[in-house]
DSSP file (Angstrom, degrees, kcal/mol; ACC not computed):
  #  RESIDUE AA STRUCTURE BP1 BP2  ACC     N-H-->O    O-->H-N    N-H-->O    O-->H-N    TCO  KAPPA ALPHA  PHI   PSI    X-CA   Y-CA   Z-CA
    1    1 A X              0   0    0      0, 0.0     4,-0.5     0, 0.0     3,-0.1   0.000 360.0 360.0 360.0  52.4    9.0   50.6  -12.5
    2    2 A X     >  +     0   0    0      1,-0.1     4,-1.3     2,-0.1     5,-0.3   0.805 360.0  74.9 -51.5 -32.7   12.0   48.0  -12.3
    3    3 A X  H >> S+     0   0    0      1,-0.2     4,-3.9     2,-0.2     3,-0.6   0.951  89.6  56.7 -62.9 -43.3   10.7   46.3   -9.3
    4    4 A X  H >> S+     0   0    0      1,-0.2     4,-1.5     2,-0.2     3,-0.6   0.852 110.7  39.4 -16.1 -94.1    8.0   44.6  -11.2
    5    5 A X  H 3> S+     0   0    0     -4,-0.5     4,-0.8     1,-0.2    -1,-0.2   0.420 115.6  52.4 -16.1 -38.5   10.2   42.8  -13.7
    6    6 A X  H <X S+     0   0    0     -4,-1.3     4,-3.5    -3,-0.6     5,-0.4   0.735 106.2  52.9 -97.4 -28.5   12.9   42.0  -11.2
    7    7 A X  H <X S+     0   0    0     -4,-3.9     4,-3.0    -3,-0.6    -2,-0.2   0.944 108.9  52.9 -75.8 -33.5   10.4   40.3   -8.7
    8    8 A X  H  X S+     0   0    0     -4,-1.5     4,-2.5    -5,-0.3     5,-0.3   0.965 110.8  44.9 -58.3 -57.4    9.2   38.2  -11.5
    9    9 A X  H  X S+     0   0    0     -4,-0.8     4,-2.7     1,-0.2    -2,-0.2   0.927 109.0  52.5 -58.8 -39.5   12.5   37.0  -12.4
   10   10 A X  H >X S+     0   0    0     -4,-3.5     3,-0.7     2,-0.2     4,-0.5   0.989 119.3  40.0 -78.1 -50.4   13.7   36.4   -8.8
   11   11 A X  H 3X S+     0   0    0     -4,-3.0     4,-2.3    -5,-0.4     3,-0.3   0.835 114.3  51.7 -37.0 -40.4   10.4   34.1   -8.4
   12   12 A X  H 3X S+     0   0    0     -4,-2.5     4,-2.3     1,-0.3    -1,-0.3   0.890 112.1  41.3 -78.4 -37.9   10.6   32.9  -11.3
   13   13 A X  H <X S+     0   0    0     -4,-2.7     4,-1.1    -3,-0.7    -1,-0.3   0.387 116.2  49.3 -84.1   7.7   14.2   31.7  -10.9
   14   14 A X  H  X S+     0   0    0     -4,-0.5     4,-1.5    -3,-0.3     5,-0.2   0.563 111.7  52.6-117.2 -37.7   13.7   30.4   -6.9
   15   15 A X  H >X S+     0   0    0     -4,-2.3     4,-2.3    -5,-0.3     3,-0.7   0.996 113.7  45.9 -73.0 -46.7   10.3   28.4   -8.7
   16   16 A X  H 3X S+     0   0    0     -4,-2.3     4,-1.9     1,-0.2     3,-0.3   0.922 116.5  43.6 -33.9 -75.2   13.3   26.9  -11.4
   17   17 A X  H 3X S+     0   0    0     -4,-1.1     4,-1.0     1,-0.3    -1,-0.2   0.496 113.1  50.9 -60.5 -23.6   15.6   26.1   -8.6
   18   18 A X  H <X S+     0   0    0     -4,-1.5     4,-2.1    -3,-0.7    -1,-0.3   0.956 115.3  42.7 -62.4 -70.0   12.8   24.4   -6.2
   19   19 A X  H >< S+     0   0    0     -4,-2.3     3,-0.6    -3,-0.3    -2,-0.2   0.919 116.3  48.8 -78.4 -33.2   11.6   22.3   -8.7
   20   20 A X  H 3< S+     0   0    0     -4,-1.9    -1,-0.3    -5,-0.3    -2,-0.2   0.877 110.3  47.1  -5.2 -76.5   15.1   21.4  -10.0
   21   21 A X  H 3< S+     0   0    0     -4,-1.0    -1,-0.2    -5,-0.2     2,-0.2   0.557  82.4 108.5 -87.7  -7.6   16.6   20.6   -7.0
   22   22 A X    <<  -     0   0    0     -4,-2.1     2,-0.3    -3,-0.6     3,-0.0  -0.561  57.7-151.9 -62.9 136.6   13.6   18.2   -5.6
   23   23 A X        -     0   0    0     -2,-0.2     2,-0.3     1,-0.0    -2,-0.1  -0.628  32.3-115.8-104.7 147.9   15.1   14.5   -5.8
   24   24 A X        -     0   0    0     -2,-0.3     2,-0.3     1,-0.0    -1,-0.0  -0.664  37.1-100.3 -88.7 172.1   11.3   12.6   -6.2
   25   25 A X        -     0   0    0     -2,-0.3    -3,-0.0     1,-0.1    -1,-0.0  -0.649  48.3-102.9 -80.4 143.4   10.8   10.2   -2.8
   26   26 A X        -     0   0    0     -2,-0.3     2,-0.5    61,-0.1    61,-0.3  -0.067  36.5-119.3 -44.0 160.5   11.8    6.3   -3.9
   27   27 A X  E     -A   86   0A   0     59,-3.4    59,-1.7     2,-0.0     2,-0.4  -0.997  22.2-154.2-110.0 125.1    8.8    4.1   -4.5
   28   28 A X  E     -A   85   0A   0     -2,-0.5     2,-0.4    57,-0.2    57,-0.3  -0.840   9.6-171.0 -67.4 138.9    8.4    1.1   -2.5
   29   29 A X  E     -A   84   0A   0     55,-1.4    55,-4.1    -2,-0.4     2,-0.4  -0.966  26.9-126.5-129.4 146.6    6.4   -2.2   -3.6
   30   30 A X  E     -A   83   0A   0     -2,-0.4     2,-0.5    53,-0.2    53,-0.2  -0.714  37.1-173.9 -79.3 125.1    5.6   -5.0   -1.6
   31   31 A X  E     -A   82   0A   0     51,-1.9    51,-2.3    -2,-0.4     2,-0.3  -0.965  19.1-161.3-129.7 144.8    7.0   -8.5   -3.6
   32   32 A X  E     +A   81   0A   0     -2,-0.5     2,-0.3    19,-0.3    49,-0.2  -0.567  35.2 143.8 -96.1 174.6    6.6  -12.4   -2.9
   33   33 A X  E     -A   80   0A   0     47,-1.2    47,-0.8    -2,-0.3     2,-0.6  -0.959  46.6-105.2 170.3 167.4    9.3  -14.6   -4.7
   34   34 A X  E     -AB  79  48A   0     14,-5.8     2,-1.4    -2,-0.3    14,-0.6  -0.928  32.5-127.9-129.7 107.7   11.7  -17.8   -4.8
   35   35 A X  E     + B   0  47A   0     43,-4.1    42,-3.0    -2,-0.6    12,-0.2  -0.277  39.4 166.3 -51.1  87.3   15.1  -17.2   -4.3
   36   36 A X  E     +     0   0A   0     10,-1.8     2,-0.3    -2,-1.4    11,-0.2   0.668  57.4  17.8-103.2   6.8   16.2  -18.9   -7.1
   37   37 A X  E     - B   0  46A   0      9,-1.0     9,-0.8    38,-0.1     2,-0.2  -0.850  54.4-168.4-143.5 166.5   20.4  -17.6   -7.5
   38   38 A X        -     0   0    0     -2,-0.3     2,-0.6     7,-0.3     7,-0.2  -0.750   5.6-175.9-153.1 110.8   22.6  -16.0   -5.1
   39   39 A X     >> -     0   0    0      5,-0.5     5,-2.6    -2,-0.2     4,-0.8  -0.958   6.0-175.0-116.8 111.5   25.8  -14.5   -6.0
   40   40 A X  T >45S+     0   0    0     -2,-0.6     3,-2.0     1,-0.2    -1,-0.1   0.974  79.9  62.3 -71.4 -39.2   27.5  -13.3   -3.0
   41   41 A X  T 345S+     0   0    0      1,-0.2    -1,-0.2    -3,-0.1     0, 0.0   0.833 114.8  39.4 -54.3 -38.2   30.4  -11.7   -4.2
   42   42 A X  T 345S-     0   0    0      2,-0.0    -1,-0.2    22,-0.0    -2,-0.2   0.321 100.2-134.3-103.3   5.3   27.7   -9.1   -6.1
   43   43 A X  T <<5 +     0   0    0     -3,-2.0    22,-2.0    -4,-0.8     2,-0.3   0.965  63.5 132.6  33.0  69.4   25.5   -9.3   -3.0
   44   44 A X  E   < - C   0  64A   0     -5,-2.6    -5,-0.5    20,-0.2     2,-0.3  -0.692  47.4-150.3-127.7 169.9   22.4   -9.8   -5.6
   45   45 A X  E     - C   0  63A   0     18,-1.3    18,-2.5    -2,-0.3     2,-0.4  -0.822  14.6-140.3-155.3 140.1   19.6  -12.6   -5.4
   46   46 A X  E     -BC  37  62A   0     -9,-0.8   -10,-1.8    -2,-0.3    -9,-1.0  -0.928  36.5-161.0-114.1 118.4   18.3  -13.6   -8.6
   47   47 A X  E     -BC  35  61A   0     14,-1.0    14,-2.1    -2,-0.4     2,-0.4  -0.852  28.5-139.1-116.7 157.4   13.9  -13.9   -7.6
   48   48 A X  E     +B   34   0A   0    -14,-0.6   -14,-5.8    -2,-0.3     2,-0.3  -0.947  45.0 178.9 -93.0 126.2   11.0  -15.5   -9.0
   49   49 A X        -     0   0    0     -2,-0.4    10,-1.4    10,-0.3   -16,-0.2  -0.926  23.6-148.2-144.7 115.2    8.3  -12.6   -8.5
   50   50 A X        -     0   0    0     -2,-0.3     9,-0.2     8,-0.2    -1,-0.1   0.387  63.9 -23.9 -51.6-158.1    4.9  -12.0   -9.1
   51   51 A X        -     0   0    0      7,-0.1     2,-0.5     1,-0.1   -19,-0.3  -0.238  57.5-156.1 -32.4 130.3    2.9   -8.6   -9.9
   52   52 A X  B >>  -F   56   0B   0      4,-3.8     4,-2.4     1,-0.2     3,-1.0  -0.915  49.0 -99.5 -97.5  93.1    5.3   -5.4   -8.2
   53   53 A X  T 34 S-     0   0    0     -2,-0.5    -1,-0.2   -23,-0.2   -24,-0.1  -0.008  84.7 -19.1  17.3-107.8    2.5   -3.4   -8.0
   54   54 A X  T 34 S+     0   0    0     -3,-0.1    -1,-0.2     1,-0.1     3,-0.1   0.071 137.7  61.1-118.8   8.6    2.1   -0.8  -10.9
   55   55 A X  T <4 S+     0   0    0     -3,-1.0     2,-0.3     1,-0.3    -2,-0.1   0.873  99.3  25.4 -61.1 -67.9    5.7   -1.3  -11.5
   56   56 A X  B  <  -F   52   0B   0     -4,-2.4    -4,-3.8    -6,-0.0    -1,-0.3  -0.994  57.6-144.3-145.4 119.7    6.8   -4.6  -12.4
   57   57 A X        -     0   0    0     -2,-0.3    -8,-0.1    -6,-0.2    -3,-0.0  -0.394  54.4 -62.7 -88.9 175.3    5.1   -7.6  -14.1
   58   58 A X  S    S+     0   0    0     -2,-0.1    -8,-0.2   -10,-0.1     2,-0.2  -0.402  79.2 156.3 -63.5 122.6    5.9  -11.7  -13.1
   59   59 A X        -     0   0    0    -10,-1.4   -10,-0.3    -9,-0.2     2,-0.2  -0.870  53.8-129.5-157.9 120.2    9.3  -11.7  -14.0
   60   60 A X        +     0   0    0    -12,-0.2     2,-0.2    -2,-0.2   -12,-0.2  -0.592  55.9 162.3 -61.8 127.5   12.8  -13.9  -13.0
   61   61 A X  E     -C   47   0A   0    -14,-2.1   -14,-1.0    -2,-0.2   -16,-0.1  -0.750  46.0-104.7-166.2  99.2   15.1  -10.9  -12.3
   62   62 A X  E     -C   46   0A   0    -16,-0.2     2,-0.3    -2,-0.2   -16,-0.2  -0.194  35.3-167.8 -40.5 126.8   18.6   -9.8  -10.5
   63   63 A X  E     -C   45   0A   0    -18,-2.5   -18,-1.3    30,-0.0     2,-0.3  -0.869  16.2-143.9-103.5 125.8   18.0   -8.0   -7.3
   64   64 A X  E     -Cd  44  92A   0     27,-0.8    29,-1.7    -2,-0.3     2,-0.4  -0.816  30.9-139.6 -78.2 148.0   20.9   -6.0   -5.3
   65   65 A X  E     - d   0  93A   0    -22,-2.0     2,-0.3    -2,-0.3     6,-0.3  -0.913  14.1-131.5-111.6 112.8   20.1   -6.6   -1.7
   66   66 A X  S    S+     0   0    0     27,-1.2    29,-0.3    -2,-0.4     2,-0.2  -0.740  73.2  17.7-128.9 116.2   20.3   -4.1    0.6
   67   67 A X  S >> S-     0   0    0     -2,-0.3     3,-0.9    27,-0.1     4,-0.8   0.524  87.8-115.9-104.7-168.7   21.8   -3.7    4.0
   68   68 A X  H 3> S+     0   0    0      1,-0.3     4,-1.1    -2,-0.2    -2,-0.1   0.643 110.8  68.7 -90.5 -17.7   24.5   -7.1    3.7
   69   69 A X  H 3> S+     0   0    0      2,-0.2     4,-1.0     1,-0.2    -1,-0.3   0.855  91.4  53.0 -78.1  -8.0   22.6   -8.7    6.7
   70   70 A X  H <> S+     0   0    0     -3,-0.9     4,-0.6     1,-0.2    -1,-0.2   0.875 112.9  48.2 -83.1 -41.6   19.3   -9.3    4.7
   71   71 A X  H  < S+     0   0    0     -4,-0.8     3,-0.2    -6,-0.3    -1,-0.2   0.741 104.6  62.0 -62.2 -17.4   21.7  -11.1    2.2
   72   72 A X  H  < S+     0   0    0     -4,-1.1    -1,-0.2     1,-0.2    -2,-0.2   0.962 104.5  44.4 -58.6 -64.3   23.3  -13.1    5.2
   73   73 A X  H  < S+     0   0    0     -4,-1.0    -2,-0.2    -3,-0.1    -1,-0.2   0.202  92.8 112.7-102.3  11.1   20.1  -14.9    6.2
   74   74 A X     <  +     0   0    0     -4,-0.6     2,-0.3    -3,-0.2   -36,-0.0  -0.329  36.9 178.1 -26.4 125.1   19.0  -15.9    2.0
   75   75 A X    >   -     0   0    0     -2,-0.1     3,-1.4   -38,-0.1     2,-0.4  -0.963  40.9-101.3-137.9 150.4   19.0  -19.7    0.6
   76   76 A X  T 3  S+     0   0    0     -2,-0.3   -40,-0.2     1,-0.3     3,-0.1  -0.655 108.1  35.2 -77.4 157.8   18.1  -20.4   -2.6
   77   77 A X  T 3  S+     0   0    0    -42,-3.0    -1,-0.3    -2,-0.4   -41,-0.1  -0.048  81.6 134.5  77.3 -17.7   14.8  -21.7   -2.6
   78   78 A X    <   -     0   0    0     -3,-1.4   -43,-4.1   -43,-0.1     2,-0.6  -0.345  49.4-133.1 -53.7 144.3   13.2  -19.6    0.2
   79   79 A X  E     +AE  34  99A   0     20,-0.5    20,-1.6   -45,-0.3   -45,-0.2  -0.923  37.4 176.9 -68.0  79.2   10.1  -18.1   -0.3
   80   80 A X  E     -AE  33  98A   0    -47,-0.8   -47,-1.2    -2,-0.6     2,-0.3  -0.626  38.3-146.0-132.0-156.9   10.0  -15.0    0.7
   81   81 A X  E     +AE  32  97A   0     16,-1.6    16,-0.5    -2,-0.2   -49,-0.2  -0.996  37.2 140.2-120.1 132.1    8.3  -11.4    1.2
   82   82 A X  E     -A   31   0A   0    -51,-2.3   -51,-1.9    -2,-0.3     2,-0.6  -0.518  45.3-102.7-144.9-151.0   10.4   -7.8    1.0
   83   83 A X  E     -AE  30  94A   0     11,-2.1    11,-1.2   -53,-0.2     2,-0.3  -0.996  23.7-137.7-136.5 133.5   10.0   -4.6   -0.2
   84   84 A X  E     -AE  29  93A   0    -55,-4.1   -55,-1.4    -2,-0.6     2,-0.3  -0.612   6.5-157.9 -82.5 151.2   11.5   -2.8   -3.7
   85   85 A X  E     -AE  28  92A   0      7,-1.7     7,-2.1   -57,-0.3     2,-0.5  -0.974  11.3-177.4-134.9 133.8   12.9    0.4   -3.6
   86   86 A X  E     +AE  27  91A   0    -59,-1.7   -59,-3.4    -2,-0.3     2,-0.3  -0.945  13.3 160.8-149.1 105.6   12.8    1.9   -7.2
   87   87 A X  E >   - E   0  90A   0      3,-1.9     3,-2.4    -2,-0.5     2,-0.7  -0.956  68.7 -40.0-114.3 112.4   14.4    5.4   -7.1
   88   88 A X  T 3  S-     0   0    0     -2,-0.3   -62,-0.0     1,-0.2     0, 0.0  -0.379 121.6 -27.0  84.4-140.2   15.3    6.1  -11.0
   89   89 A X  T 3  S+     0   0    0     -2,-0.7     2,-0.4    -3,-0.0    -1,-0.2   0.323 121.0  88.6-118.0  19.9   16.5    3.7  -12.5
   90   90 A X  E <   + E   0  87A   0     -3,-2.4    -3,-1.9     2,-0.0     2,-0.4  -0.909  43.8 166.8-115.4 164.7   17.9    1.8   -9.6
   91   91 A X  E     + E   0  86A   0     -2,-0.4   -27,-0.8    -5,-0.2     2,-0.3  -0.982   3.7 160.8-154.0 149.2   16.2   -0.5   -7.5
   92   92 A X  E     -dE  64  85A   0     -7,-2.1    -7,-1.7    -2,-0.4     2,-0.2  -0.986  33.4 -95.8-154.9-177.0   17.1   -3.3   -4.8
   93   93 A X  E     +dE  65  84A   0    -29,-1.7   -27,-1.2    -2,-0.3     2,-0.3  -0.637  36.7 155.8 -95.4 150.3   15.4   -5.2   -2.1
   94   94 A X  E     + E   0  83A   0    -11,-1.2   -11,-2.1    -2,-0.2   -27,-0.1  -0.964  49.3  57.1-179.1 151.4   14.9   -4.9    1.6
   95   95 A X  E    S-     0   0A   0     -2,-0.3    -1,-0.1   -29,-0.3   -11,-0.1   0.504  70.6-168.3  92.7  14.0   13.0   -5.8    4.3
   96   96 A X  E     +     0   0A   0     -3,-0.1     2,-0.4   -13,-0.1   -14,-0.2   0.188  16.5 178.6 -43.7 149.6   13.3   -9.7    3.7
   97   97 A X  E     - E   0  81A   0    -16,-0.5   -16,-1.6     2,-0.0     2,-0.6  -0.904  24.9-142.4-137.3 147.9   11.1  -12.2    5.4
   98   98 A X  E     - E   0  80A   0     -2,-0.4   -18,-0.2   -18,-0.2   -24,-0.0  -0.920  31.1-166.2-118.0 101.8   11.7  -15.8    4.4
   99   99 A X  E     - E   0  79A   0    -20,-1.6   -20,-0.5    -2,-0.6     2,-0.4  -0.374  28.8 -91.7 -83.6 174.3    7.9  -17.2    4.5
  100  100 A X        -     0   0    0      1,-0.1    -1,-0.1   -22,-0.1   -22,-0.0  -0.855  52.1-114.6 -82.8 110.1    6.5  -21.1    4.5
  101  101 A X              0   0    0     -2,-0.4    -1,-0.1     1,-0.2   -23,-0.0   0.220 360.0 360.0 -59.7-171.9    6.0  -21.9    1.0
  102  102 A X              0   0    0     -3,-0.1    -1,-0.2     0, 0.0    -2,-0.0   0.535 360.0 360.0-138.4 360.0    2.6  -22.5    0.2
């Protein structure tokens, strides 16, 4: 009665390989901020940002900004609203809107 034994292993090694080989999904958060730096060369935005959801507390903080056209249309001092992407330990921004400050 080999089969047993062997069917447990092959499960058992396809449940290893599953869970293994799953990347987890990125997180998004919604953020407000003030563009207070710019370094183009690094395509980065240095923001003033409240709460990041369950994330990130009010914190002044280097951003990568991601694709180069959201970094195009930046000033410091805008106001705006975007989205984080937090996969791992990287994270950048995306989805800018430059709002009226309030």
């Amino acid at each position: 009665m080999q089969v047993m034994p062997r069917t447990i292993g092959v499960f058992l090694l396809a449940l290893f390989l599953a869970c293994c080989g799953a990347r987890p999904q990125p997180r998004r958060y919604p953020m407000q901020g003030e563009i207070k730096a710019l370094d183009t060369n690094a395509k980065t935005a240095t923001i003033a940002a409240g709460q990041i959801g369950d994330w990130m507390g009010p914190m002044t903080m280097e951003y990568a900004v991601k694709p180069d056209a959201e970094f195009q249309k930046l000033h410091v001092g805008d106001h705006i609203e975007a989205t984080v992407v937090v996969n791992d330990l990287a994270y950048y921004v995306t989805e800018i809107k430059v709002v009226p400050k309030s």
